[in-house]
N, CA, C and O atoms as a GROMACS GRO file, in nm:
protein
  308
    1UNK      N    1   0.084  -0.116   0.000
    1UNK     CA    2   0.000   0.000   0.000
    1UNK      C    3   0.090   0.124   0.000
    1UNK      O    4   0.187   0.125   0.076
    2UNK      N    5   0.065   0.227  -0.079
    2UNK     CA    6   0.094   0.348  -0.113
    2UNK      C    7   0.060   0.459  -0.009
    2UNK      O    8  -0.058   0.483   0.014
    3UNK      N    9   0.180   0.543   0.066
    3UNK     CA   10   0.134   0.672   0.077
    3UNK      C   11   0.111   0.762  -0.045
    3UNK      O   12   0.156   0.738  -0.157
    4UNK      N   13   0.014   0.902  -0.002
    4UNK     CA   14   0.034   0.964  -0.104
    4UNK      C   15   0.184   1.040  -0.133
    4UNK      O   16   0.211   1.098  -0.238
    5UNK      N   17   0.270   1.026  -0.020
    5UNK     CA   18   0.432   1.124  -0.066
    5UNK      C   19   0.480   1.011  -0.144
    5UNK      O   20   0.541   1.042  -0.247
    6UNK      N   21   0.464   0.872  -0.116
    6UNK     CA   22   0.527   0.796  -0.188
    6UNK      C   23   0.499   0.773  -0.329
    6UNK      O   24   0.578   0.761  -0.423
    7UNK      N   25   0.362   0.770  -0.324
    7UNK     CA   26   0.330   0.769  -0.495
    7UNK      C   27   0.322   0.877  -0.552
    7UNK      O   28   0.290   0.866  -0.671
    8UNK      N   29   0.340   0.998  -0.509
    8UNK     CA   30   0.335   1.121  -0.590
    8UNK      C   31   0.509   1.076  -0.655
    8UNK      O   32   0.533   1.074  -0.776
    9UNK      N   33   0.618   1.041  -0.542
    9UNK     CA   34   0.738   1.035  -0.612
    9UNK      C   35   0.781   0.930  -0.691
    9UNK      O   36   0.883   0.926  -0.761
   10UNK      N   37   0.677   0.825  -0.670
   10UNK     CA   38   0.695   0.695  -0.740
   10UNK      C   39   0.638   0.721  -0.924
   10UNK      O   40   0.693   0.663  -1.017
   11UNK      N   41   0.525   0.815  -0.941
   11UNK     CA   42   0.491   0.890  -1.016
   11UNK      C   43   0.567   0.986  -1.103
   11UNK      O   44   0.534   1.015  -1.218
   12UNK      N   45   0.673   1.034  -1.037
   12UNK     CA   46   0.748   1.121  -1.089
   12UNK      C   47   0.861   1.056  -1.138
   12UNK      O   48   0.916   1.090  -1.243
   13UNK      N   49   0.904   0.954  -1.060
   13UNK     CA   50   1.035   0.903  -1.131
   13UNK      C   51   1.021   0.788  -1.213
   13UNK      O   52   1.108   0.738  -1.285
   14UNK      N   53   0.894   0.747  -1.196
   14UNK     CA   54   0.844   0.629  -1.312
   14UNK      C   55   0.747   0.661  -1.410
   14UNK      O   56   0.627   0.648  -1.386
   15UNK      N   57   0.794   0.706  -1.528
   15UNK     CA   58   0.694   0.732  -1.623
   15UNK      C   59   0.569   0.616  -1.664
   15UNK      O   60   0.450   0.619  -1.695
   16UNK      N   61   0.672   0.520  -1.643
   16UNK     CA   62   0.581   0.421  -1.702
   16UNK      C   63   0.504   0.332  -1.653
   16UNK      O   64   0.467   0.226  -1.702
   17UNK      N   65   0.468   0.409  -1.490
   17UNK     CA   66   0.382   0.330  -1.414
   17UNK      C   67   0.223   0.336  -1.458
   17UNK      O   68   0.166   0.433  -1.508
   18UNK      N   69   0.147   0.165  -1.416
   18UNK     CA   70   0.046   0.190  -1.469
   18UNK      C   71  -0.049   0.238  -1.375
   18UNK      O   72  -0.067   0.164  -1.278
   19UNK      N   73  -0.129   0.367  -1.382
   19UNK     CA   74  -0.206   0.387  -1.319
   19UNK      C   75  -0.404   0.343  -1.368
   19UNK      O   76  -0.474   0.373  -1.464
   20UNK      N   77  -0.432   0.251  -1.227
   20UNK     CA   78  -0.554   0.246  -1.253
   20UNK      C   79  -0.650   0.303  -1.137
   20UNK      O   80  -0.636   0.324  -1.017
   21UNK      N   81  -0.771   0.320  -1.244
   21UNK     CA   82  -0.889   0.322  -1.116
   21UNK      C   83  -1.015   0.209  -1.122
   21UNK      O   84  -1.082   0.174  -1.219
   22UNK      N   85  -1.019   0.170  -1.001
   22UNK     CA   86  -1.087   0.030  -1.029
   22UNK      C   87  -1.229   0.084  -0.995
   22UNK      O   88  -1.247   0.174  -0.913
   23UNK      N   89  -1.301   0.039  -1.043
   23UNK     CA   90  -1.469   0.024  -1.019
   23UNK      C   91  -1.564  -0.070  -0.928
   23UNK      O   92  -1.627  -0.174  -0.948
   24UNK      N   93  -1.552  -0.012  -0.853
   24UNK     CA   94  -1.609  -0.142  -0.760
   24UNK      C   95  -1.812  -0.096  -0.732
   24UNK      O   96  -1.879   0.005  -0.750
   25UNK      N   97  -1.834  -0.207  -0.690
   25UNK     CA   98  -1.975  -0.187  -0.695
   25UNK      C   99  -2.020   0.019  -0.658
   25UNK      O  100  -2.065   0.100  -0.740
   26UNK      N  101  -1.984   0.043  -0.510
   26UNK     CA  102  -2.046   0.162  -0.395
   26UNK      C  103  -1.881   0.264  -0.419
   26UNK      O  104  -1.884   0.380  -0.377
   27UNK      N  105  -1.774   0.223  -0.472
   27UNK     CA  106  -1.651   0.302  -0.463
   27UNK      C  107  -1.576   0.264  -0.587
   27UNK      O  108  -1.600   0.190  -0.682
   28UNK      N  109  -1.476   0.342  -0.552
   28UNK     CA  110  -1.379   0.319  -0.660
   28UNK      C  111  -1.246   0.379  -0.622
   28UNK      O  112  -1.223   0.496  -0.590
   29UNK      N  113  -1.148   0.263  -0.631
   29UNK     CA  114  -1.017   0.280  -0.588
   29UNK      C  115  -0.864   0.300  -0.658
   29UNK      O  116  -0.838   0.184  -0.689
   30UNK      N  117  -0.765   0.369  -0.693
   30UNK     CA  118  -0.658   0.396  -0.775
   30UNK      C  119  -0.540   0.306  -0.682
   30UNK      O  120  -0.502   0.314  -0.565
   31UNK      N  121  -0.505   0.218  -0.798
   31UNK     CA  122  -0.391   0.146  -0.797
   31UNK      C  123  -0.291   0.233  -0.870
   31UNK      O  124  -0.320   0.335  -0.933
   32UNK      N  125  -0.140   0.170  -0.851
   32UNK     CA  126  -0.053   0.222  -0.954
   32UNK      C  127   0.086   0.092  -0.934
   32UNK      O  128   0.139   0.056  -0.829
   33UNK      N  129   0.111   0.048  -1.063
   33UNK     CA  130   0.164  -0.108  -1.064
   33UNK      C  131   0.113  -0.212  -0.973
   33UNK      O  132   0.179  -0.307  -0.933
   34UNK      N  133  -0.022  -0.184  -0.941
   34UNK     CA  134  -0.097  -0.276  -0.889
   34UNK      C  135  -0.114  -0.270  -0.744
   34UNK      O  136  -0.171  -0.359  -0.680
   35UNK      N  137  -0.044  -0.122  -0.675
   35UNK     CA  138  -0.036  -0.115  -0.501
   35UNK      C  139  -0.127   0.000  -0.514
   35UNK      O  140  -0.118   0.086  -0.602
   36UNK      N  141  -0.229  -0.005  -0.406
   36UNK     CA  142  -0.323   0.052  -0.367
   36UNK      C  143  -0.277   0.178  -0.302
   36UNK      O  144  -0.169   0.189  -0.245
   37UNK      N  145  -0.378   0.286  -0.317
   37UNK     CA  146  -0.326   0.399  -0.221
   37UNK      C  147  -0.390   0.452  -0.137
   37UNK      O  148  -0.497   0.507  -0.163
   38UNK      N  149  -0.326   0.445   0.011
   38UNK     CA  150  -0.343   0.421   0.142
   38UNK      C  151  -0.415   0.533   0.177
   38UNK      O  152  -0.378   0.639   0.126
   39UNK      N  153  -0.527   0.533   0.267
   39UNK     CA  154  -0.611   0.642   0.342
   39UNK      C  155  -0.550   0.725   0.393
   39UNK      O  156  -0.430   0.700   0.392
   40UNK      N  157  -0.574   0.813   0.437
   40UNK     CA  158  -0.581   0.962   0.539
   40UNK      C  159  -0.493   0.898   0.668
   40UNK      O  160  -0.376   0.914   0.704
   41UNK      N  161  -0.594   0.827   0.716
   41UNK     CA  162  -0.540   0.750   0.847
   41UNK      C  163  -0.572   0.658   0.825
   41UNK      O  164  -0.677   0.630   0.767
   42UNK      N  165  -0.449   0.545   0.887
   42UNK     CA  166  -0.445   0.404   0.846
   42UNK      C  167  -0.544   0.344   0.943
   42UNK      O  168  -0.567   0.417   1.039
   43UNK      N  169  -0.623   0.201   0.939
   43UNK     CA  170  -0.722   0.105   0.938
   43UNK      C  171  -0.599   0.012   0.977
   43UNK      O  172  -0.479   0.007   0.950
   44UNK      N  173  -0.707  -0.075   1.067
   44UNK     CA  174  -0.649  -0.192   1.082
   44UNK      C  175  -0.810  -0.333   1.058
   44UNK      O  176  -0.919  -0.325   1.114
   45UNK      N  177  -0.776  -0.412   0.989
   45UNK     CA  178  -0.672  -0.390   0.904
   45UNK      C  179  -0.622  -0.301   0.802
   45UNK      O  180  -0.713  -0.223   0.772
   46UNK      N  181  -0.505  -0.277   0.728
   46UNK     CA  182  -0.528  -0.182   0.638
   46UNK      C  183  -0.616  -0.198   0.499
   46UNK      O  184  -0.612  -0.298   0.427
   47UNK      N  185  -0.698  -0.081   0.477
   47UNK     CA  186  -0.720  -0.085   0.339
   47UNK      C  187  -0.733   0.042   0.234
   47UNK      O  188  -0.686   0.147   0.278
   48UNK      N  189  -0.766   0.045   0.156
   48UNK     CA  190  -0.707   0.118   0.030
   48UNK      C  191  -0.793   0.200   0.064
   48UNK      O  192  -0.876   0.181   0.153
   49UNK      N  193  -0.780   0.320  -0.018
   49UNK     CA  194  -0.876   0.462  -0.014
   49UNK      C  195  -1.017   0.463  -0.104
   49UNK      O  196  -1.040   0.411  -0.213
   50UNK      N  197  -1.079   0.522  -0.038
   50UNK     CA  198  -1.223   0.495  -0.099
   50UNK      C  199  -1.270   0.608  -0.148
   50UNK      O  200  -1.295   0.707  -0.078
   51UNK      N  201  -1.293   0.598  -0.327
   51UNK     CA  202  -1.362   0.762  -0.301
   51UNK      C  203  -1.504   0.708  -0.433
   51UNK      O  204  -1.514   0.656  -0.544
   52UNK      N  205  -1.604   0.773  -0.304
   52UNK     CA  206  -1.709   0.756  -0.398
   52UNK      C  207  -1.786   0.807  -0.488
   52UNK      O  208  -1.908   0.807  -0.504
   53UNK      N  209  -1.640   0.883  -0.581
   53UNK     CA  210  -1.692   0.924  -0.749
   53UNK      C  211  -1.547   0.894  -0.823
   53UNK      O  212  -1.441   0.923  -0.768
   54UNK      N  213  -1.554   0.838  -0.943
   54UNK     CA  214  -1.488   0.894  -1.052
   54UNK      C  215  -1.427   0.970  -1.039
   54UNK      O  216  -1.305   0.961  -1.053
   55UNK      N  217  -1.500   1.093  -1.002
   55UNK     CA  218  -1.442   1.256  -1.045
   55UNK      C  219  -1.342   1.281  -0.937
   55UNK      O  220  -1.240   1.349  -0.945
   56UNK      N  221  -1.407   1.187  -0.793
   56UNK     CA  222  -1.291   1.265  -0.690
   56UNK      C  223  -1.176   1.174  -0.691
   56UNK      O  224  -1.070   1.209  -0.639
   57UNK      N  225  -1.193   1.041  -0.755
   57UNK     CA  226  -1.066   0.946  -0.754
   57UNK      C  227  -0.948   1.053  -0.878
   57UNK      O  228  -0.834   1.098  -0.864
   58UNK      N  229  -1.036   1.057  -0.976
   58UNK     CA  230  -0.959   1.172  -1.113
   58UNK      C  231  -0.904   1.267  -1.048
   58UNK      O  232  -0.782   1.276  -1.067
   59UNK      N  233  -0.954   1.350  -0.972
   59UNK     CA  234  -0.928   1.502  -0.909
   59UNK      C  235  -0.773   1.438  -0.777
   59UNK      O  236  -0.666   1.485  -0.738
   60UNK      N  237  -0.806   1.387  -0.767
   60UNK     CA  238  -0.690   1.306  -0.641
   60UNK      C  239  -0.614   1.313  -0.720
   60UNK      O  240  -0.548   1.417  -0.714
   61UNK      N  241  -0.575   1.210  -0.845
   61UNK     CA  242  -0.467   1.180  -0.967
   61UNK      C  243  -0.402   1.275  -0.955
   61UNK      O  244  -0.289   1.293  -0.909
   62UNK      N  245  -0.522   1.383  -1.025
   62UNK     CA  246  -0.481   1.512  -1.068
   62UNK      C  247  -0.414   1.612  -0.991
   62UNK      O  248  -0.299   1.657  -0.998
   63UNK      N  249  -0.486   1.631  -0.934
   63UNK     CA  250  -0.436   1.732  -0.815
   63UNK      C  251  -0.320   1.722  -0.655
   63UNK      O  252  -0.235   1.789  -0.597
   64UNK      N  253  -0.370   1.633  -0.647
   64UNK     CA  254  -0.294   1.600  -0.463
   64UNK      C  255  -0.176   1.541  -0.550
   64UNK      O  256  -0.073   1.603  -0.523
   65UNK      N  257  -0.149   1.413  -0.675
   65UNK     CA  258  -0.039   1.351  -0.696
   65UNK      C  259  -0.010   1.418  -0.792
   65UNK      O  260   0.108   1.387  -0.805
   66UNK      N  261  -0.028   1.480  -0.860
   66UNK     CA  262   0.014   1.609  -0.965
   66UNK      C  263   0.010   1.467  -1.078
   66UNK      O  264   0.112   1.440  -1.142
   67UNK      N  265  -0.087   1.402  -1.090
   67UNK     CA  266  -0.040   1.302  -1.231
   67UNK      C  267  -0.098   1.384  -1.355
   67UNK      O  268  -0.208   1.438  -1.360
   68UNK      N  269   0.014   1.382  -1.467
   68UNK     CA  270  -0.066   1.397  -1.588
   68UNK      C  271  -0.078   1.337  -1.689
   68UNK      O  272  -0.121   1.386  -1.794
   69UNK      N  273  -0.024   1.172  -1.664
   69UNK     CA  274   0.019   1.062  -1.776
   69UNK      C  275  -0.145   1.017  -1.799
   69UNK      O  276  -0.227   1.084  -1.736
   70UNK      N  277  -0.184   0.933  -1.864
   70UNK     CA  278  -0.299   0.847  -1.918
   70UNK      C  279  -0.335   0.747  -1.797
   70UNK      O  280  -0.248   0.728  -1.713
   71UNK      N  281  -0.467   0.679  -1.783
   71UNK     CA  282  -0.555   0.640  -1.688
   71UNK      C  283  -0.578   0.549  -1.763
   71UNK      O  284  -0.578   0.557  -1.886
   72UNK      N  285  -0.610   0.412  -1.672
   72UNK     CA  286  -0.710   0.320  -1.737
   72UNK      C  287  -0.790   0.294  -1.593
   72UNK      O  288  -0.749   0.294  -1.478
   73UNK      N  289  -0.911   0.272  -1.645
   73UNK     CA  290  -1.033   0.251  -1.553
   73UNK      C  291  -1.109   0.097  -1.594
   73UNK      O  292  -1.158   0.054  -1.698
   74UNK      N  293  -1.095   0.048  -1.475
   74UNK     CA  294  -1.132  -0.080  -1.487
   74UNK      C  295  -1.253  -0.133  -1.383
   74UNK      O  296  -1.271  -0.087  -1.270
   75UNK      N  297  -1.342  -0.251  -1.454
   75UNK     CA  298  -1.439  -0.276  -1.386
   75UNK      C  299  -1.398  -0.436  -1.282
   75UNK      O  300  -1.348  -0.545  -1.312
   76UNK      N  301  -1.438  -0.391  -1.189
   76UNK     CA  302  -1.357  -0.486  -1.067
   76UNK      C  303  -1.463  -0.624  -1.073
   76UNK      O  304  -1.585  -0.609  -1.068
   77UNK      N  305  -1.417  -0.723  -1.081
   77UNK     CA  306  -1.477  -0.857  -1.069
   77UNK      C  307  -1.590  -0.870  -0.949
   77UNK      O  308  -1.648  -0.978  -0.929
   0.00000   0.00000   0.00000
């Protein structure tokens, strides 16, 4: 699991990481090479960050991790 300082720099020095946002039924969560990125304050157990729109998982990308590479959005099993 991902902080956000960590994946903003994991972001920056890896172009070619893949970033996703998964679709889950009530949320939707952003991976990047497949590690989840970690809440506000950590859970025990831990789990990934929940945001329940599109727009605010996009706006996170965008804004808090400064991403501006390409997205794939995927529908979760």
């Amino acid at each position: 699991m991902l902080t956000a300082p960590v994946a903003k720099t994991l972001l920056e020095m890896k172009k070619s990481a893949r970033v996703v946002i998964w679709d889950y039924k009530y949320y939707f969560e952003i991976a990047i090479d497949s590690k989840e990125i970690a809440p506000q304050r950590m859970t025990n157990p831990p789990t990934a960050r929940k945001f329940k729109t599109i727009t605010a998982a996009y706006s996170y990308l965008r804004n808090v991790l400064e991403y501006e590479g390409g997205i794939t959005i995927l529908i979760a099993p």
